[in-house]
N, C-alpha and C positions, 0 to 999 in steps of 0.2 A: 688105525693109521691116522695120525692126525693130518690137517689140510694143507700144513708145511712140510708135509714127508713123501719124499717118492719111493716108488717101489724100487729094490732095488736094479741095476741095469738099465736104470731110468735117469734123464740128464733131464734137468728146465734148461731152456734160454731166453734169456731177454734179448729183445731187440726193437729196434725203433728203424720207423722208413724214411727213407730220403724227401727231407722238407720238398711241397711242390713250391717254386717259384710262383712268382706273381703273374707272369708271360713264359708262355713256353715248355716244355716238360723238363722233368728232376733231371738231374743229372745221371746216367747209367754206371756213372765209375767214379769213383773219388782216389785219386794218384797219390792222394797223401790222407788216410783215414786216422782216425782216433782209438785204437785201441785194435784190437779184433774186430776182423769183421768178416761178413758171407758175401759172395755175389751171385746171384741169380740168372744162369745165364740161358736165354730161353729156348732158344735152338729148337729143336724139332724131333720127333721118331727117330732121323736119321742119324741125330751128332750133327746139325747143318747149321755151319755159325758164321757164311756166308751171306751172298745177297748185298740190297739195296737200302733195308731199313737197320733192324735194332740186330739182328743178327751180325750182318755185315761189321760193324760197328764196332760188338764183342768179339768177334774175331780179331779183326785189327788192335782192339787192345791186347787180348790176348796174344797175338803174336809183337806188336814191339814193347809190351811193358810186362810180361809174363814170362816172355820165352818157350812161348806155347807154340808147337808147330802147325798152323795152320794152311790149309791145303790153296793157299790163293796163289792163283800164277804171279810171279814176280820176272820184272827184269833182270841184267846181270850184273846192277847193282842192288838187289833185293827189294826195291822199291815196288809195292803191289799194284799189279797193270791193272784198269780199267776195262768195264764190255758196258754197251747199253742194253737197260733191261726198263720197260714200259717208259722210254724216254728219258730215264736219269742214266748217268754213271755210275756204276756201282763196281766192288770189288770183285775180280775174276776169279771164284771160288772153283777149282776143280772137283766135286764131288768126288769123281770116281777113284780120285788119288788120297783123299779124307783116309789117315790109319784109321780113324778111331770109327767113322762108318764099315771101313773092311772088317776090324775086329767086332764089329756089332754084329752083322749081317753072318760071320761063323759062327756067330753061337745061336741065332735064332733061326 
C-alpha cells in the first residue's frame, strides 16, 4: 500500500484551525465560512451546551443560527432569559428539559 493510499473505508481530511488573533481568543463560529467546514462543539458527558462560558455561547449560536433546539429558558418573545451564576449573567439552560441529555441518559 503506498503512503498516498488509504485503506479502503477510510477518508483523510484536511483542515486548518481558526487564526488566533493578536488580543483576545479565535473566534468560536464563522457565520459565513469558506467551503466546508466542522464545528467542535465542546459540551460535556451530558450534551450540556449551556452555561456562562464557551458552552453557553454554542448553544445560543446553535439555537438562532442553526435552528437547533436548545433547552434555554426563553421569554414569550423567544428571547433567552438570563440567571446569575459566580456573579455573571449567563444563559438560563434548563438541563432537565435538554431532549438530547434525555435521550442520552435511556440509553446508558
Amino acid at each position: 500500500m503506498g503512503s498516498d493510499r488509504l485503506p479502503p473505508g477510510v477518508m483523510s481530511l484536511k483542515y486548518e484551525w481558526v487564526p488566533k488573533p493578536e488580543k483576545g481568543f479565535p473566534a468560536a463560529y464563522d457565520p459565513s465560512p469558506k467551503g466546508s467546514n466542522a464545528f467542535l462543539v465542546p459540551g460535556d458527558e451530558e450534551l450540556f451546551v449551556g452555561g456562562g462560558a464557551l458552552n453557553g455561547a454554542v448553544g445560543t449560536l446553535l439555537l438562532q443560527h442553526a435552528g437547533q433546539e436548545i433547552a434555554f429558558k426563553r421569554d414569550e418573545d423567544g428571547n433567552i432569559l438570563k440567571r446569575e451564576e459566580a456573579g455573571k449573567q449567563v444563559p438560563h439552560f434548563e438541563k432537565e428539559e435538554c431532549r438530547h441529555r434525555r435521550g442520552q441518559g435511556g440509553l446508558f
